[in-house]
N, C-alpha and C positions, 0 to 999 in steps of 0.2 A: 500414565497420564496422557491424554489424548491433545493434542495439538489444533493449530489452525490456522488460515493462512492467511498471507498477506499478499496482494496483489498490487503491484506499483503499472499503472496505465502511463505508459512513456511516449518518445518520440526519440528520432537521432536529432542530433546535434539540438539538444534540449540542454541548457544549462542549469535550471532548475532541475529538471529529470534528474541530471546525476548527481546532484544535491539532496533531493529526495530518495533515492537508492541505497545512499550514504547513512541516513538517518533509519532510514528501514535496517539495513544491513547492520547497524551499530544496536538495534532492540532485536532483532533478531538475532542476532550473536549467544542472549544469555535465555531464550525462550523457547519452547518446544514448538516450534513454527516452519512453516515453509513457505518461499516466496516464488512467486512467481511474477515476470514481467511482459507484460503487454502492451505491443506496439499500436498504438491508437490507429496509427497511418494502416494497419495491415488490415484492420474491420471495419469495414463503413458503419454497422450498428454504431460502435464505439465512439467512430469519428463523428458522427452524426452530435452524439449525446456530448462529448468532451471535449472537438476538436482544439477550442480555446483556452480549456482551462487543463492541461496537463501539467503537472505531474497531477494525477488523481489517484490516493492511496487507498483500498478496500481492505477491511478485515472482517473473513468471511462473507464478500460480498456486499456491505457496508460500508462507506464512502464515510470517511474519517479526517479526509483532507484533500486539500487541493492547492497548485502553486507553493507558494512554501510548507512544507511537513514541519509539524509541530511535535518532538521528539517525545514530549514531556502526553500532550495528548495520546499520540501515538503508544506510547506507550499503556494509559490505560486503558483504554479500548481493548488491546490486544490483553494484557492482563484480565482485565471484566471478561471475555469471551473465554479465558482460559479456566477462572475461576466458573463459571456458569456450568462448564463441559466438566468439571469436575463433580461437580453439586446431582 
C-alpha cells in the first residue's frame, strides 16, 4: 500500500504549530504516511501565501487546515487520499 504525505507549514516559537504537530503526529502514528515540516519563515513563497495563518496542514499538497488542526478532519482527508491510491 502506497502512502502519502503530510506536510505541517510551521514557525518557532508557534504555540499553535506544536499543537498542530501534535495532532498530525497522533494520525500519523497508525497510517502509512510521511510528515514533513516546513518552516514558513525559511521561504518567502510560503511566507508570502501563509505568513498569518500558520500552522497550515497539507495532504499531498492540499491544505486541509489552518490555525487550529482538526484531528477528526485531518484525519479523513488523509484516509480519502489513502483510499484513492489504493483504487
Amino acid at each position: 500500500m502506497s502512502g502519502c504525505e503530510i506536510t505541517v507549514i510551521t514557525r518557532a516559537d508557534c504555540g499553535l504549530c506544536t499543537a498542530a504537530e501534535a495532532v498530525v503526529a497522533a494520525v500519523a502514528a497508525s497510517r502509512p504516511v510521511t510528515v514533513a515540516t516546513v518552516d514558513v519563515d525559511a521561504d518567502p513563497e510560503l511566507r508570502a501565501k501563509y505568513d498569518w495563518d500558520v500552522p497550515v496542514v497539507l495532504v499531498d499538497g492540499r491544505q486541509v487546515g489552518f490555525h487550529r488542526i482538526d484531528r477528526a478532519r485531518l484525519e479523513r482527508a488523509v484516509d480519502s487520499r489513502l483510499a484513492a491510491r489504493r483504487a
